[in-house]
VEXTI-950568 format. One record per residue: x, y, z of N, C-alpha, C in turn; residue in three letters; chain; residue number from 0. Coordinates in nm, 4 decimals, decimal comma. Layout:
VEXTI-950568
{pt {X; Y; Z}; {X; Y; Z}; {X; Y; Z}; "ala"; "A"; NUM} ...
***
This chain:
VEXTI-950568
{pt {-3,2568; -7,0090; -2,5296}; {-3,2442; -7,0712; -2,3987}; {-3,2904; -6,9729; -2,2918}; "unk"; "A"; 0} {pt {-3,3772; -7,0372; -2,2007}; {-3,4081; -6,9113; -2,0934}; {-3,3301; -6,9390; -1,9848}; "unk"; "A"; 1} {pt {-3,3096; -6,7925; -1,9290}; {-3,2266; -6,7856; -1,7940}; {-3,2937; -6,7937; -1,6870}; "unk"; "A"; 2} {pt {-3,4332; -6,8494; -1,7031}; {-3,5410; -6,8455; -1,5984}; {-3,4484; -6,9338; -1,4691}; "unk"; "A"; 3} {pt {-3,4775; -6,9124; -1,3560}; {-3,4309; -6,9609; -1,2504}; {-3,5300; -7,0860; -1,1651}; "unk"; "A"; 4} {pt {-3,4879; -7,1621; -1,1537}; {-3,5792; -7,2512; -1,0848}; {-3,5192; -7,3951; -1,0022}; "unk"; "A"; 5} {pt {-3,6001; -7,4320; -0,8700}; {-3,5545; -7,4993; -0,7614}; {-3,6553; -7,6718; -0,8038}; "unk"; "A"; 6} {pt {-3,6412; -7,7426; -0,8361}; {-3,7462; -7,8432; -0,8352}; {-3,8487; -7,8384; -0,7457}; "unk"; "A"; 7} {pt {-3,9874; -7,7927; -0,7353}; {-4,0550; -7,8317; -0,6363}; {-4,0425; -7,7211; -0,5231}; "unk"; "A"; 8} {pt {-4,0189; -7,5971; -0,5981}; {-3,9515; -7,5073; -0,4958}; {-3,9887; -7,3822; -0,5669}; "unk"; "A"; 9} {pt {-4,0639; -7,2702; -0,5239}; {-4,0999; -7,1622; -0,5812}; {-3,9789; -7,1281; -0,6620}; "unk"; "A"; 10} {pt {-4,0032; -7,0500; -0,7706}; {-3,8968; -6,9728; -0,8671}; {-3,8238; -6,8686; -0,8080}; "unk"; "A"; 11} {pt {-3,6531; -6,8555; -0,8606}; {-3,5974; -6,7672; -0,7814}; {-3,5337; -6,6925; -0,9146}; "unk"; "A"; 12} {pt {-3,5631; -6,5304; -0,8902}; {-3,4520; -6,4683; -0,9899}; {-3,3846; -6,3756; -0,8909}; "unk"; "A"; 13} {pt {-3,2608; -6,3241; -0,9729}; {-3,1332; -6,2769; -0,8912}; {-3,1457; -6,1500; -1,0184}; "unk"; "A"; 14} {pt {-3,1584; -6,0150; -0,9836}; {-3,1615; -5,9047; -1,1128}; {-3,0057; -5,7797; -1,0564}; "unk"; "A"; 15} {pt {-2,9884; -5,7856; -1,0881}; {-2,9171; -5,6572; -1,0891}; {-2,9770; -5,5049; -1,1306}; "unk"; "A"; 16} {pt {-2,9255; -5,4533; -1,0191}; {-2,9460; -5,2733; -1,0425}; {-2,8135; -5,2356; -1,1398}; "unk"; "A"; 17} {pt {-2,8534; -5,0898; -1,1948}; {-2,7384; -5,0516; -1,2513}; {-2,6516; -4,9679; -1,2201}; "unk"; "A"; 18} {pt {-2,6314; -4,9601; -1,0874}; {-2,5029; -4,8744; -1,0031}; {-2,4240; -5,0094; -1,0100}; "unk"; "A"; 19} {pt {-2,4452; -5,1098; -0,9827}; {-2,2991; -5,1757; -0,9645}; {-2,2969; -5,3181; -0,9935}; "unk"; "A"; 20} {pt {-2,2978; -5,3318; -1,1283}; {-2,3328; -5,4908; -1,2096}; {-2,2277; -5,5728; -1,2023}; "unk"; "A"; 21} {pt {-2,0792; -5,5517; -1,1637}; {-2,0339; -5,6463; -1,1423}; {-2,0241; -5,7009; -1,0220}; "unk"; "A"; 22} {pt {-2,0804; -5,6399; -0,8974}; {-2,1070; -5,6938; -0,7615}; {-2,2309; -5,7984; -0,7542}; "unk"; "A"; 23} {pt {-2,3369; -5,7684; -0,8317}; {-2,4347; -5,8364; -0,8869}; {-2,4013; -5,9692; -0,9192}; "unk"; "A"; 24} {pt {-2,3136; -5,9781; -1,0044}; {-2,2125; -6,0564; -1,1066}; {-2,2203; -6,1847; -1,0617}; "unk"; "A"; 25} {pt {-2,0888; -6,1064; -0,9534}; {-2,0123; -6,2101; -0,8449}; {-2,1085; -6,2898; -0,7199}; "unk"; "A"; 26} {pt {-2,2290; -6,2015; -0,6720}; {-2,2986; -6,2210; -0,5713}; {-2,3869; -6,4012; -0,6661}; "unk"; "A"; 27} {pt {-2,4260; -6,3560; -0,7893}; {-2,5261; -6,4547; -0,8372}; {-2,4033; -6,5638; -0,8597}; "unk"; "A"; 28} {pt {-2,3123; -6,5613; -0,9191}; {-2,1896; -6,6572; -0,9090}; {-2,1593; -6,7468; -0,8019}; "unk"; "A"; 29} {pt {-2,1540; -6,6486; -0,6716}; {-2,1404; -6,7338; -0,5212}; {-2,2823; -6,8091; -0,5462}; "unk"; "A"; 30} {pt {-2,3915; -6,7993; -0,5505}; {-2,5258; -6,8480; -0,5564}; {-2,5383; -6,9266; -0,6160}; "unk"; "A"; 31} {pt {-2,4406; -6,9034; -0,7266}; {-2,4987; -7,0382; -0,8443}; {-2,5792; -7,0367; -0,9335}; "unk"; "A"; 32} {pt {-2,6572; -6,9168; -0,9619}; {-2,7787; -6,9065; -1,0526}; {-2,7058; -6,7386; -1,1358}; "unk"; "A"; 33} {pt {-2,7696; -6,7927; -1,2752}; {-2,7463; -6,6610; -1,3564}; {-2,8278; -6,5578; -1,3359}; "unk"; "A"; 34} {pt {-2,8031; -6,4353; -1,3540}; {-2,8718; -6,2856; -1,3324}; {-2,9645; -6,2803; -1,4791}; "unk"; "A"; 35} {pt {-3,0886; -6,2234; -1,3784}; {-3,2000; -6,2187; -1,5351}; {-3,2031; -6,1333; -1,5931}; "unk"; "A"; 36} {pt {-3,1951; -6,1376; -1,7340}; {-3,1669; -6,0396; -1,8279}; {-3,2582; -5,8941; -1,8404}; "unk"; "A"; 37} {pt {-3,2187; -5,7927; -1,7800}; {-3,2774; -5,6941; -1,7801}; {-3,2217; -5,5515; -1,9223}; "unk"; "A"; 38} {pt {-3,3548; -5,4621; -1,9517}; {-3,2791; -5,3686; -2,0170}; {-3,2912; -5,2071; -1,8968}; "unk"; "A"; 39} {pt {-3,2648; -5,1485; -1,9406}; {-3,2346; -5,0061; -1,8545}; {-3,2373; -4,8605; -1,9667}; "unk"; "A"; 40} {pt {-3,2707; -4,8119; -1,9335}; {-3,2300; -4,6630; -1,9803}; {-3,2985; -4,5749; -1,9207}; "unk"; "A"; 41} {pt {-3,1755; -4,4309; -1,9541}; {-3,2731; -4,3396; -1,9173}; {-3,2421; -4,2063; -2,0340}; "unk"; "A"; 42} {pt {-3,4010; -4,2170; -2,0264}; {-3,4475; -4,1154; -2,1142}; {-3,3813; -3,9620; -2,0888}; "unk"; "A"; 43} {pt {-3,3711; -3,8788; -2,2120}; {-3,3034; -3,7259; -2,1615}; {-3,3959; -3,6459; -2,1005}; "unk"; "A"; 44} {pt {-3,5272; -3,6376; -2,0524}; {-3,5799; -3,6059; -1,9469}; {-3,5636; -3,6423; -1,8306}; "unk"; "A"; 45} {pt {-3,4719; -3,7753; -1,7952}; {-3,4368; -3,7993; -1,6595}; {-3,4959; -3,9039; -1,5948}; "unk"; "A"; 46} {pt {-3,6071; -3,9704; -1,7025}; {-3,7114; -4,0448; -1,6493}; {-3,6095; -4,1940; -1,6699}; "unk"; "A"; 47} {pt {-3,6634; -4,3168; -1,6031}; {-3,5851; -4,4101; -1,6523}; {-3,6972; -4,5669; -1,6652}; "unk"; "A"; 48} {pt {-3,6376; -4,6127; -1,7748}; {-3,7151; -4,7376; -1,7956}; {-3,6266; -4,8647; -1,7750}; "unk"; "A"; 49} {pt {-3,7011; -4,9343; -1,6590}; {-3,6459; -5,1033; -1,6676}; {-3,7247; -5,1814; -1,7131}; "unk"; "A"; 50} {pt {-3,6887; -5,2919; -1,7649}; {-3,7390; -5,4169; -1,8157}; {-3,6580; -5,5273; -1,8316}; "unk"; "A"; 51} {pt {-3,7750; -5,6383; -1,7049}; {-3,6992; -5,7788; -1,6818}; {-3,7017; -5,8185; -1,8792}; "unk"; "A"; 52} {pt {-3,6240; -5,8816; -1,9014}; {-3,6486; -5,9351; -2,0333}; {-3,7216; -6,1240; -2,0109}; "unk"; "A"; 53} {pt {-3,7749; -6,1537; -1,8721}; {-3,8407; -6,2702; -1,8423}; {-3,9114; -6,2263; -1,7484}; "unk"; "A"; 54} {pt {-4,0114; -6,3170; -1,7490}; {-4,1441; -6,3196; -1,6391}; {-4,1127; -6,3128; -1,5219}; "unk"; "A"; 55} {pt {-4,0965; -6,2666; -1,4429}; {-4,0300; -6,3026; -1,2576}; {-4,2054; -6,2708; -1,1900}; "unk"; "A"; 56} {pt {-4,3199; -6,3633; -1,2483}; {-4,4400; -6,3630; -1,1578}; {-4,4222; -6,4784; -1,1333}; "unk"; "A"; 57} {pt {-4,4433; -6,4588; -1,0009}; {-4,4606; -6,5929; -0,8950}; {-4,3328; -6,6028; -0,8150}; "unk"; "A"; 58} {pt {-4,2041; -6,5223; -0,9069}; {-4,0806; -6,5959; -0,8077}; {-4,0672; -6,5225; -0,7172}; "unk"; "A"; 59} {pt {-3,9107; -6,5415; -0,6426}; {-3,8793; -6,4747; -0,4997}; {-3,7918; -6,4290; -0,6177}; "unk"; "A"; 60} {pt {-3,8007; -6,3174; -0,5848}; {-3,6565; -6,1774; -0,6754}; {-3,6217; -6,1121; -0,5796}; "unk"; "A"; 61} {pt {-3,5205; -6,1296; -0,6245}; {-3,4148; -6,0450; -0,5498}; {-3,2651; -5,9178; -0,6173}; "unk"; "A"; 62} {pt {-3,3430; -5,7919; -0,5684}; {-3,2480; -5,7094; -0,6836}; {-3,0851; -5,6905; -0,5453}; "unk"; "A"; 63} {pt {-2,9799; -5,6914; -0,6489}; {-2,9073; -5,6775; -0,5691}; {-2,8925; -5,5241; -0,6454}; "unk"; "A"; 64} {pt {-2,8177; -5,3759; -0,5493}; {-2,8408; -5,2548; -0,6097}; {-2,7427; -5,2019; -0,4880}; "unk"; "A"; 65} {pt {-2,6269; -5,1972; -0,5482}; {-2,5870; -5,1244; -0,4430}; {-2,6101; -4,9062; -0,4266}; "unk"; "A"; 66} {pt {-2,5254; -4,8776; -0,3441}; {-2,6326; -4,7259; -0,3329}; {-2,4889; -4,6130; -0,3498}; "unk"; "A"; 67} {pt {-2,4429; -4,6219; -0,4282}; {-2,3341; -4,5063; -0,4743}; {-2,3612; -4,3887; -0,4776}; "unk"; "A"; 68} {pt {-2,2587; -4,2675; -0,5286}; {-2,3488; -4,1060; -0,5357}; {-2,3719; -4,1091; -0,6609}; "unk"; "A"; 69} {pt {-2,4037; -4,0445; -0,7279}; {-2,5047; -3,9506; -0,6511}; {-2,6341; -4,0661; -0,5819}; "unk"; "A"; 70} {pt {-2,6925; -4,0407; -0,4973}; {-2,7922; -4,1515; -0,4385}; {-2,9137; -4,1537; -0,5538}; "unk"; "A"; 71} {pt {-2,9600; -4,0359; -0,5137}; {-3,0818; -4,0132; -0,6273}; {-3,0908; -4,1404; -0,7137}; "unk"; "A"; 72} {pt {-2,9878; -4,0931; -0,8188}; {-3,0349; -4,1984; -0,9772}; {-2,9931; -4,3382; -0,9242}; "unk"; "A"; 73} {pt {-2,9288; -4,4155; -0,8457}; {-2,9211; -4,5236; -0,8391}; {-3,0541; -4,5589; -0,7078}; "unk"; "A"; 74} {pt {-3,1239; -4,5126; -0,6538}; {-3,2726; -4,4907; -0,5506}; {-3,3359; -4,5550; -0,6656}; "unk"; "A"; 75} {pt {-3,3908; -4,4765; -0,7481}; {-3,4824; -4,4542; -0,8427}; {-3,4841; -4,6054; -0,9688}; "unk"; "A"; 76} {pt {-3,3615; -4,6427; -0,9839}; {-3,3756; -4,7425; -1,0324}; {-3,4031; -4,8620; -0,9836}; "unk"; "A"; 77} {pt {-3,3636; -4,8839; -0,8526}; {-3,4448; -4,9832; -0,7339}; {-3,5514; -4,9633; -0,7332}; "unk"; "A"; 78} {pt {-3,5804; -4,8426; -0,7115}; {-3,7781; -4,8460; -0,6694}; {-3,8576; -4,8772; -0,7863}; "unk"; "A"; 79} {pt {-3,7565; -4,8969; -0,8795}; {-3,8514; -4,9702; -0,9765}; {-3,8948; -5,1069; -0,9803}; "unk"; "A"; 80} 
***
């Protein structure tokens, strides 16, 4: 089953979460009404970090929710992805 997001007749919308603070994410896509798209995360022991939507989000309106905790750095870095 896909968690793809979609409006009839209405550009595609996904809702992603950052990984400083996934249950604010949670709750935010909950008030909204639409499920959060399945992403993976890690970070490598060099420091580097890899995301991946696990669905297509070309064409939609995305929207990462990410909030900005300390250290700032590593939760920055996973947004600017």
């Amino acid at each position: 089953m896909s968690h793809e997001i979609t409006n009839p007749g209405v550009r595609k919308l996904a809702v992603v979460s950052g990984r400083a603070h996934p249950k604010l994410a949670e709750e935010i896509a909950a008030e909204l009404g639409h499920p959060l798209l399945p992403t993976s995360a890690y970070t490598f022991a060099n420091g580097e970090t890899y995301v991946r939507f696990e669905e297509s989000v070309r064409g939609a309106d995305a929207f990462v929710i990410q909030s900005h905790p300390a250290p700032l750095t590593s939760g920055s870095w996973s947004r600017s992805l």
